[in-house]
N, C-alpha and C positions, 0 to 999 in steps of 0.2 A: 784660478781661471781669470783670466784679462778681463778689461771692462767690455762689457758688448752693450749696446743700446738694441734693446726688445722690443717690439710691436706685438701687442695681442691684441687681435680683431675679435671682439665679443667677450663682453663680460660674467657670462651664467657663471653657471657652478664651475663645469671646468673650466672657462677662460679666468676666473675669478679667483681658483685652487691653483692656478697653476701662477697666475702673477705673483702670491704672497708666496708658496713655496719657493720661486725663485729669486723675492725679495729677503727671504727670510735665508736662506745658504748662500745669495749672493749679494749683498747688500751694497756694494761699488756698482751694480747694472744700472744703468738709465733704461726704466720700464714707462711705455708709452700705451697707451690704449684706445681702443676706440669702441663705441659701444649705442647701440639706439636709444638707449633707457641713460637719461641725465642722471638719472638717482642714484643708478649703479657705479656712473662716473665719481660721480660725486662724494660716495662712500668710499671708495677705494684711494680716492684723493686727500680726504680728511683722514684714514689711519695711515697713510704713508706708503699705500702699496707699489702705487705709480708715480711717475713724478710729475705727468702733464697727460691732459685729453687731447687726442690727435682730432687731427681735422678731417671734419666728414668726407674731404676730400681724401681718399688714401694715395692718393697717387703726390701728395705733396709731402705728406708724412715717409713713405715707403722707402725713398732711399738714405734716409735718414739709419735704418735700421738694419742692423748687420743678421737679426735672424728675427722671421715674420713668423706667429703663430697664429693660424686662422680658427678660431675658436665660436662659429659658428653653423646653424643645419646645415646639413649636407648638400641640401638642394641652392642654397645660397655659394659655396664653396667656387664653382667656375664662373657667376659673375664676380666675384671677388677678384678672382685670378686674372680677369681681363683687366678690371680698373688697377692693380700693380705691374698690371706685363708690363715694361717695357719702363718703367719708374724705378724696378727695386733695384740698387746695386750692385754692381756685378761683384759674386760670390758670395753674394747674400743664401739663405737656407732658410726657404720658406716648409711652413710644414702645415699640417691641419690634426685634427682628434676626431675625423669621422670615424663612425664602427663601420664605415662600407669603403674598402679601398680599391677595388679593381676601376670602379670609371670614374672616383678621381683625383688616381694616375693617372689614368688616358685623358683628361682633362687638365692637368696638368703638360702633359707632355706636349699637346696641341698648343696651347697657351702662352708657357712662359717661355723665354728667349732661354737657348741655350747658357748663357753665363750666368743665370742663377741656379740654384741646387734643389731639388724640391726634393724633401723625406717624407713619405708620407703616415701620419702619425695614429696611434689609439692607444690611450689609454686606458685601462680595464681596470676601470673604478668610477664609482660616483654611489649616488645616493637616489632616493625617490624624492626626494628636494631637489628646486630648479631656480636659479637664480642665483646673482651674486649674494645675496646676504644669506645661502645655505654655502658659500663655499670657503672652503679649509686650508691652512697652510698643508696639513699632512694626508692632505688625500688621495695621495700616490706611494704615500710609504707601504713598501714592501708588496707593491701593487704591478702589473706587469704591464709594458707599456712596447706595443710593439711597433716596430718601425718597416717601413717599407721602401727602402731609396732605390730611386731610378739606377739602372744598370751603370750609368756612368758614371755617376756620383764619384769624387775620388774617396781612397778609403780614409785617408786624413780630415776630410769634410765630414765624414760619416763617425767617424771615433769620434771630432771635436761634439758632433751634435749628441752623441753617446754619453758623451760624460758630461755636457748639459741637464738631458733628461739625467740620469745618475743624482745628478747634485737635490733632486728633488725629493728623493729615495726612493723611487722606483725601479724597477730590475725593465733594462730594455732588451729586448727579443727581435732579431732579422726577423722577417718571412716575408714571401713573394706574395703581391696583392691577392692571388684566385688562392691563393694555401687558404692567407686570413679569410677572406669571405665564406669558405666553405668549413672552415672551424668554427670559427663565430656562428654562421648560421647556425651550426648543428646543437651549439651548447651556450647560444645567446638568443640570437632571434626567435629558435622555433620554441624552446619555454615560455617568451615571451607572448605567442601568439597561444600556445597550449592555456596557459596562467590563465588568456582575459577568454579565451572558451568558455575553461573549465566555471570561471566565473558570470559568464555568460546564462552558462547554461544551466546553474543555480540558480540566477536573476528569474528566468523563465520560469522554472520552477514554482518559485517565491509565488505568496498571494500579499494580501494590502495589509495583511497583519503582519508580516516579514517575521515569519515564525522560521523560516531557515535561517533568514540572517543573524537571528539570536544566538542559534545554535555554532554557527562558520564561526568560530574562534577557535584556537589552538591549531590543530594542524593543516588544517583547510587555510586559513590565516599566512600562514608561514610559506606553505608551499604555492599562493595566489600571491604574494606581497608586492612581484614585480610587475602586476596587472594596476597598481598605483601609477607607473611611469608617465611621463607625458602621451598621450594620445598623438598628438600632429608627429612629434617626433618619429616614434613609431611609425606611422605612416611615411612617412618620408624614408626610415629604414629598410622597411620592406620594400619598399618600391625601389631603390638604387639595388636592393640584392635579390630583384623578384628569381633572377638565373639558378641562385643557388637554394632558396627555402622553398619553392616551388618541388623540386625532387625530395626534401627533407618532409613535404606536408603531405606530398603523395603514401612516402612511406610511413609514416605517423598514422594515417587514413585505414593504410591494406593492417596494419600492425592491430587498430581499435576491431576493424572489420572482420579479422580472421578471429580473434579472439571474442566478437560478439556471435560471430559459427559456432566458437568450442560453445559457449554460455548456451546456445538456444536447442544444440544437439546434447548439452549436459555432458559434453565430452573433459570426465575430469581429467582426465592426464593429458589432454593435452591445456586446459586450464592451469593446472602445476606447473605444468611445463614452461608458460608464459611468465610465469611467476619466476618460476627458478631460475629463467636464464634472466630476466633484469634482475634478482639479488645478485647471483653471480657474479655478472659483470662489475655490477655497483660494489658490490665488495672488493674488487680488483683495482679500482680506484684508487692508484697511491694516496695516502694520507701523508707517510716520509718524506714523497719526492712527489715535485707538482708535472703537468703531463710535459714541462720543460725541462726537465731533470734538475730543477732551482732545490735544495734546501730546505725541507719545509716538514718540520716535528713536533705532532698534536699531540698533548693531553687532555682529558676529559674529566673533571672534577663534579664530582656529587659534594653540595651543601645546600645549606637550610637557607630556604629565603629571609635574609632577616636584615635589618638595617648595619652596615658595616661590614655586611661580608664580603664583601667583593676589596675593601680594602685590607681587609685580614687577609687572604687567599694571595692578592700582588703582595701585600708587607711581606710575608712571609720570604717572597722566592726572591724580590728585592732587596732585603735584607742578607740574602749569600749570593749577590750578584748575578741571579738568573733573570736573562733578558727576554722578557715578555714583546713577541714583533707582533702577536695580534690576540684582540681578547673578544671572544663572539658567545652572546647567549643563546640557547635552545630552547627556547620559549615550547616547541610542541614536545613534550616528552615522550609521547607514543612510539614506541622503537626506536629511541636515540638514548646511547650512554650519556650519563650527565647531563649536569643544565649549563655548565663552561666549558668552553673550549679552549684552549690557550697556545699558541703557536710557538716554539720558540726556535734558534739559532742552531741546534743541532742535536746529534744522539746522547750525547753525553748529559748537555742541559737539560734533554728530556727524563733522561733517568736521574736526575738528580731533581727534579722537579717533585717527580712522582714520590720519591723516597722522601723529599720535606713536607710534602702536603699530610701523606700518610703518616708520619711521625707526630706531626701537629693535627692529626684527630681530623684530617680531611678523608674523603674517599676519590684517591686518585690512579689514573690507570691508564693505559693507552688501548688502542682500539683493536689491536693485537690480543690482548689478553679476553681471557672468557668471562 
């Protein structure tokens, strides 16, 4: 890829992930930054991420830079776009990492002059760490990152900025800004608002001796974990996507309601019956293939927790060249095969995973088998 000089507005975790991953695959970019926090500057500056702190002026820095990444809240996102309208170079590809893309596009679209490109970006990855000193060269590997480019966009504009994101190692995915909103809401935001309820409504619970809280470890733990997120953020998310979690909280609501009916009539079959159809479904849940039809082949490893194991288990499958793309523990073992999970490259790798673990005294299996 050519030399490009890069702008990223906001240094957190993602504007922070995404400067070193593209420092680190493209190491000829002139990456510029700008960011409110000195310290963040300043760190990214001393290990070699960026080459220079842009001036709090962005309109001086902006047409300096052949692709603008706006890497801060969302609610911030369209005065941003005012202070570079009419500054960034033409054919410049400005983009952003909001989780809410339909208003702003439309904020975009209002805004910038015709001769720049605007894609509008998310990446589906992060951490419950916020800030640049939680973020990673690799925290878009093998992570989906979807794009949403304005209808005119040419499609050479739109590949170049493709195989950008790419270089990071993340898998980039079209979709039309309301598709994203109303996917994301159903299996991002409305867990998130479920998650800090459910924990909510433990807290209530609780007295001054926090004899529940002792107990919410393991699977209560796991399945609350994303009720750690930032709080303002959140708030700011739901509110740019009230249109779409609104109808997702309605039915979340009639779903608890009808099922607190069956509970108080003792109506057990239709109590089963709630049950069976979410295993159902959740079983149906490719594990092979992700719901983009991307690639994607789990096994599930039973071992002893014990110091070393986890690099016994990688030696092993690294040792006959099986490539390990993701490695996740299961901390709640209550109806979950195994305590690893390990993602790898295809059918083949998977069955040869399973056959080396098991040969070397592991208990390994996919989710297929009984």
């Amino acid at each position: 890829m050519e030399q490009k000089t890069i702008l990223i507005v906001g240094l957190g975790l993602i504007g922070g992930s995404l400067a070193k991953a593209l420092r680190r695959t493209n190491p000829h970019f002139r990456i510029y930054a700008a960011d409110n926090s000195p310290d963040n500057l300043s760190m990214a500056l001393k290990e070699g991420v960026i080459e220079q702190k842009a001036d709090s002026d962005l309109a001086k820095i902006a047409p300096e830079a052949d692709i603008i990444f706006l890497c801060t809240p969302i609610n911030t996102i369209p005065d941003i776009l005012r202070k570079i309208s009419g500054a960034a170079r033409p054919g410049a590809i400005i983009s952003d990492v909001g989780s809410i893309k339909s208003s702003i596009m439309q904020a975009a679209e209002q805004i910038l002059p015709k001769n720049a490109y605007f894609i509008g970006g998310h990446p589906m990855a992060g951490t419950e760490r916020s800030g640049y000193s939680a973020s990673m060269a690799h925290l878009f590997e093998n992570a989906y990152y979807i794009l949403t480019p304005q209808k005119e966009t040419p499609p050479a504009v739109l590949e170049e900025f493709k195989n950008l994101i790419s270089s990071t190692g993340a898998l980039p995915l079209i979709l039309d800004p309301l598709t994203h909103d109303q996917r994301v809401g159903a299996v991002s935001h409305l867990p998130h608002i479920i998650a800090s309820a459910l924990v909510n409504t433990v807290s209530d619970l609780d007295g001054s001796e926090h004899d529940i809280q002792k107990l919410a470890a393991g699977g209560f733990k796991d399945i609350t974990r994303i009720a750690s997120s930032n709080p303002a953020m959140w708030r700011d998310i739901c509110l740019a996507n009230r249109d779409q979690i609104l109808p997702l909280l309605r039915l979340m609501i009639r779903n608890l309601y009808e099922f607190g009916q069956s509970l108080e009539k003792g109506d057990e079959r239709q109590m089963e019956a709630f049950y069976e159809k979410a295993r159902s479904y959740r079983n149906q849940i490719p594990s092979s293939k992700s719901l983009f039809l991307l690639p994607y082949y789990q096994i599930y490893v039973d071992v002893e927790d014990k110091p070393g194991i986890m690099g016994y288990v990688t030696g092993i499958l690294g040792s006959h060249n099986v490539n390990i793309k993701n490695i996740r523990i299961i901390n709640s073992r209550e109806n979950e095969p195994g305590c690893l999970v390990l993602s790898l490259d295809d059918q083949a790798a998977q069955k040869k995973a399973v056959e080396l673990l098991n040969r070397a005294g592991c208990r390994a299996y996919t989710d297929t088998e009984d």
